[in-house]
C-alpha positions as CSV (number, residue, x, y, z in Angstrom):
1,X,-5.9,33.5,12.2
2,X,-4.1,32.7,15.6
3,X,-7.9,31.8,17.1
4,X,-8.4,29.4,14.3
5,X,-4.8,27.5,14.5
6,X,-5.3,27.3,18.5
7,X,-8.6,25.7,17.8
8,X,-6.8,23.7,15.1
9,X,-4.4,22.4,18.1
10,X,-7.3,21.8,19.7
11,X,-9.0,19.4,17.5
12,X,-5.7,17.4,17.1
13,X,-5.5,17.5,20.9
14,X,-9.1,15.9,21.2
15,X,-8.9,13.7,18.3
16,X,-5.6,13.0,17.0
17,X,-6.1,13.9,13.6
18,X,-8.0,16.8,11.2
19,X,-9.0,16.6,8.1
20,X,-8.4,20.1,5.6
21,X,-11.8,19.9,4.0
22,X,-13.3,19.2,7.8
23,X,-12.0,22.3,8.9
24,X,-12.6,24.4,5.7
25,X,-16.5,23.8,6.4
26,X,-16.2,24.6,10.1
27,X,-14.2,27.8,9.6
28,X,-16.3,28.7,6.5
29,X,-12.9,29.0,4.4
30,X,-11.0,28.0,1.3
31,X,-8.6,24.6,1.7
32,X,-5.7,27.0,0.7
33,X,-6.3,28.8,4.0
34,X,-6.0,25.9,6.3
35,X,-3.3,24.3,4.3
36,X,-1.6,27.5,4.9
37,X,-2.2,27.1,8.4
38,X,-1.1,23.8,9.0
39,X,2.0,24.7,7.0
40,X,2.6,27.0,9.6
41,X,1.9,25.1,12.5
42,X,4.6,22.4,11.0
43,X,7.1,24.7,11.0
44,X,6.7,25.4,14.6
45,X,6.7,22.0,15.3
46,X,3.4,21.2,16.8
47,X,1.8,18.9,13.9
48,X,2.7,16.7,11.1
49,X,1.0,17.2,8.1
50,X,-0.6,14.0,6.2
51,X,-2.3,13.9,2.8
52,X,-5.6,15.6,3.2
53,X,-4.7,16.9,6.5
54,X,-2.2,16.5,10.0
55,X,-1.8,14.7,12.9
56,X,-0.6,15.1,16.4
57,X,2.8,15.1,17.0
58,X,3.2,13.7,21.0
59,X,6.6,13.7,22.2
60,X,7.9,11.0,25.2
61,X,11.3,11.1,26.6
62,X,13.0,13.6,24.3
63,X,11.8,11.7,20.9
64,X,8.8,13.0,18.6
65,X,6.2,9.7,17.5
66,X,4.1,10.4,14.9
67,X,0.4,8.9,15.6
68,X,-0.7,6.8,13.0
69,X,-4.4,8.1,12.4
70,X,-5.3,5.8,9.9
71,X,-5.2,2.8,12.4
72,X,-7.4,4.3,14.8
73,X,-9.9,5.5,12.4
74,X,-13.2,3.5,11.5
75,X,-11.7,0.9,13.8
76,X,-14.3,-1.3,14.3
77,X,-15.7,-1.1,10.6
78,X,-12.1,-2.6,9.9
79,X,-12.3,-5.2,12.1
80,X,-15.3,-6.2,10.4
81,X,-14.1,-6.0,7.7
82,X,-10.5,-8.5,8.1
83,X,-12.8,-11.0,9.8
84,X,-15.1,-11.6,6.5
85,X,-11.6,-11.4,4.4
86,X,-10.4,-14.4,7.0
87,X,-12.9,-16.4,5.6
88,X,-11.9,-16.5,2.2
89,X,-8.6,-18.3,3.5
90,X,-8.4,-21.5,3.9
91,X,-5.8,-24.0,6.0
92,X,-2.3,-24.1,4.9
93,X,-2.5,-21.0,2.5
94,X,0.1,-18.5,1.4
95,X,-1.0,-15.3,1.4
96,X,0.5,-11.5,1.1
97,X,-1.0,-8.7,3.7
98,X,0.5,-5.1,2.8
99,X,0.7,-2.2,4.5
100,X,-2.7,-0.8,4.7
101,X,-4.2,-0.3,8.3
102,X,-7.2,-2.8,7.7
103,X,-4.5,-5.5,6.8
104,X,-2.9,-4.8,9.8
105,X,-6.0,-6.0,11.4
106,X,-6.3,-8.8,9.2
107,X,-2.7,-10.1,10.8
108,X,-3.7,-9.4,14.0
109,X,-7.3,-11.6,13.6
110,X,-4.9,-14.4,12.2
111,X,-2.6,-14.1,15.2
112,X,-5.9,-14.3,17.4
113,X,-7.2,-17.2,15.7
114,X,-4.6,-19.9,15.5
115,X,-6.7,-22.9,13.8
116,X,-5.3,-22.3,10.4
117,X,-1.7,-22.9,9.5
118,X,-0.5,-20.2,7.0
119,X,2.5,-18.9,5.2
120,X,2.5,-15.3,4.9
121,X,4.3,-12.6,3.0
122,X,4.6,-9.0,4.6
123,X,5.8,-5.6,3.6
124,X,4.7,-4.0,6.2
125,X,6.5,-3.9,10.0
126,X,3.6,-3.5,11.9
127,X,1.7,-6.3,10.4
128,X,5.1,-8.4,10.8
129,X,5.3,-7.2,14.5
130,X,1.7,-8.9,15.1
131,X,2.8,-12.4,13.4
132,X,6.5,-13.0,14.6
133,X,6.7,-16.1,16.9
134,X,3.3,-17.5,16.3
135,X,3.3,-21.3,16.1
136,X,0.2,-21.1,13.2
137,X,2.4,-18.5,11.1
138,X,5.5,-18.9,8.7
139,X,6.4,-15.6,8.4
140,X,8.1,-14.2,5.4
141,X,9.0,-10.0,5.4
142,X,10.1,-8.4,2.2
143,X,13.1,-6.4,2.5
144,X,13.5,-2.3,0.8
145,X,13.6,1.2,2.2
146,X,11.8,1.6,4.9
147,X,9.1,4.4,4.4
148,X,5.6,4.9,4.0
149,X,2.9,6.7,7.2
150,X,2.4,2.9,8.4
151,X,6.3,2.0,8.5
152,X,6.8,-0.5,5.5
153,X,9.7,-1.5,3.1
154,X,9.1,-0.2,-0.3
155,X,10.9,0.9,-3.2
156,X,13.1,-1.5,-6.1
157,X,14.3,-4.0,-3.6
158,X,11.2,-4.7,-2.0
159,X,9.7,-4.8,-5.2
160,X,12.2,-7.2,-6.4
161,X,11.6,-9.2,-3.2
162,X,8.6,-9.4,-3.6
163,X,8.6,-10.8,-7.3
164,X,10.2,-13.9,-6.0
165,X,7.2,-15.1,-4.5
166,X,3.9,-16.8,-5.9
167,X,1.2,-17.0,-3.0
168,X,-2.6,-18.3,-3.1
169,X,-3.6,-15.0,-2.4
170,X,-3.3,-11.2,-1.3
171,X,-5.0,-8.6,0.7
172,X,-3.9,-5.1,0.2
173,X,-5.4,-1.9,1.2
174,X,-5.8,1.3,-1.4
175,X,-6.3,4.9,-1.1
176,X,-9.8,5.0,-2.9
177,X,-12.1,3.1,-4.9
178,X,-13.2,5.3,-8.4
179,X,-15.8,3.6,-10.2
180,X,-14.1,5.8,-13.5
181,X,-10.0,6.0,-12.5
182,X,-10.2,2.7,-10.8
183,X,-7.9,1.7,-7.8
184,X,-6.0,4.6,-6.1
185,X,-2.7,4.7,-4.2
186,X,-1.7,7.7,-2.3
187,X,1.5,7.7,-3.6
188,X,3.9,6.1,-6.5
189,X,6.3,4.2,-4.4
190,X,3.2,2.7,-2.3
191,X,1.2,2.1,-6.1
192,X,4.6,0.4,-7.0
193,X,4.6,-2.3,-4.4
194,X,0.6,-3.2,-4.7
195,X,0.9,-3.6,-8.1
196,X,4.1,-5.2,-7.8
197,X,2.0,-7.4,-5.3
198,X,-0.7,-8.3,-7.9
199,X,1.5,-10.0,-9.9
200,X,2.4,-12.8,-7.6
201,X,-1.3,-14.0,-7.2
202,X,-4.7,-14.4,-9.5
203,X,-6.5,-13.2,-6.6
204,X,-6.7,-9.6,-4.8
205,X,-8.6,-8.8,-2.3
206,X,-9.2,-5.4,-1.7
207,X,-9.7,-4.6,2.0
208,X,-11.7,-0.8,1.9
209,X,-13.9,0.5,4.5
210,X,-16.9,2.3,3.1
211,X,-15.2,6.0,3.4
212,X,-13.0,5.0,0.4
213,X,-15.4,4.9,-2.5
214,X,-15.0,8.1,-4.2
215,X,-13.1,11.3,-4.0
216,X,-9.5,12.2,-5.5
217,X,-6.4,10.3,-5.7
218,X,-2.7,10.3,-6.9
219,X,-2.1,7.1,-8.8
220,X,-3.5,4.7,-10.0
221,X,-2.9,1.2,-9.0
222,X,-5.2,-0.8,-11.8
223,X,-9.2,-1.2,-13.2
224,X,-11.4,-1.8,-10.5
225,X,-12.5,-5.2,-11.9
226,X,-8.4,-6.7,-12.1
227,X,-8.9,-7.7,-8.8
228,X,-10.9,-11.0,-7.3
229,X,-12.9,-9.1,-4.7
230,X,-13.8,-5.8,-2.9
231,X,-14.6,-6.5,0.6
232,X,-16.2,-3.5,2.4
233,X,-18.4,-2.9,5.7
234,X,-22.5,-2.5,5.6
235,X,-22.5,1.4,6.0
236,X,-21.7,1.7,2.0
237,X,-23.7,3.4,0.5
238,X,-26.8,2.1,-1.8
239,X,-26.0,4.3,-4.6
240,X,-22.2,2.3,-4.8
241,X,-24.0,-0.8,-4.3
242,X,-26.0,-0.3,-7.3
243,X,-22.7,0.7,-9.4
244,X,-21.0,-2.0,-8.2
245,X,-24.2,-4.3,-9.0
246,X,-24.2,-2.4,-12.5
247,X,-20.8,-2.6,-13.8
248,X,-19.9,-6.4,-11.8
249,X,-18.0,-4.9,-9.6
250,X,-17.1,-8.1,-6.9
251,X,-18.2,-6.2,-3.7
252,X,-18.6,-8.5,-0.9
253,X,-20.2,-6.5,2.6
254,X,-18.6,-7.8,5.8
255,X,-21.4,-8.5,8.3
256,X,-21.7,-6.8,11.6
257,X,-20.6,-9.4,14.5
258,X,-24.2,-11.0,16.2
């Protein structure tokens, strides 16, 4: 048990973040062992557990930062991915980016590429962070609780806040795409605000990098087909393809950069 938390430690040292079914394959046991261990390791204070898995805890000056794993992960499928979404905007658009790590690099491809004017609506601080102060951007950021892995406002009053505004269109990020369940939300307060989002637009782009097709999920945010497009990167996989094909699902595959 102690050898397989040090190597535990180990792979968060090396990579920042583990994954509970990863390490159930590797150690050849059941999820409810390494939960159990990562449960452990939390209380002594040398992880932070995350849906599905932890992450490191690094401490500077006296105060513990959480790393957020989800922005450093498929980083360059991402990027791919919020340069195809720029291209469905056009000058002089309002627009709403959430909190999702791939719409963070949707803001920062906007601040990067100043030739078109836009108004944009933000829950999420990071994404905000990236588009304060820039000349091509009139930045609007919903108010609420503050909360969420990627620090964002959520809850009634950023729902509220966000109900007062009517935009061209929205980018938001999701937990999973389920070809039978539909859109997925890690959590109710996160589902809240998307679908809160939806209703200020008639189109919803969904920004998902091929890992998120499939697998389990804890809400549901809508159908897979109430939203305009699906933009995703080239390493999905055929047999989604085909579904998507098959049911007119609007998938649209970001191109690799030449």
């Amino acid at each position: 048990m102690q050898e397989r938390r040090r190597i535990i430690l180990q792979r968060l040292e090396e990579y920042g973040s583990v994954k509970v079914n990863e390490l159930s394959s590797e150690f050849g046991c059941s999820e409810v062992t390494i939960r159990s261990d990562i449960r452990a390791l939390e209380k002594e204070g040398k992880l932070s557990r995350t849906h599905g898995g932890a992450v490191r805890k690094e401490e500077e000056g006296g105060v513990i930062h959480y790393r957020a794993e989800s922005l450093y992960r498929n980083v360059e499928l991402k990027k791919q991915i919020a340069a195809c979404a720029y291209e469905f905007i056009e000058d002089r658009d309002t627009i709403i980016i959430d909190d999702a790590s791939t719409s963070f690099y949707l803001a920062v491809y906007i601040k990067e590429h100043p030739e078109k004017h836009l108004a944009i609506v933000t829950n999420s601080l990071l994404a905000a962070n990236e588009l304060s102060g820039l000349s091509h951007v009139e930045l609007f950021m919903v108010g609420g609780h503050v909360g969420g892995h990627l620090a964002a406002t959520m809850g009634e009053i950023a729902e509220d806040s966000m109900a007062k505004f009517h935009v061209d269109k929205a980018f938001i990020g999701v937990h999973s795409i389920n070809f039978d369940a539909g859109l997925t939300s890690i959590a109710t307060p996160q589902m809240q605000v998307k679908q809160a989002i939806m209703k200020t637009t008639d189109k919803v782009f969904v920004l998902a990098d091929s890992t998120k097709f499939g697998g389990g999920y804890l809400s549901i945010i809508c159908p897979i087909k109430s939203v305009y497009k699906i933009i995703t990167d080239q390493q999905v996989s055929k047999q989604n393809v085909i579904r998507a094909e098959r049911e007119s699902v609007p998938l649209v595959i970001a191109k690799r950069p030449e």
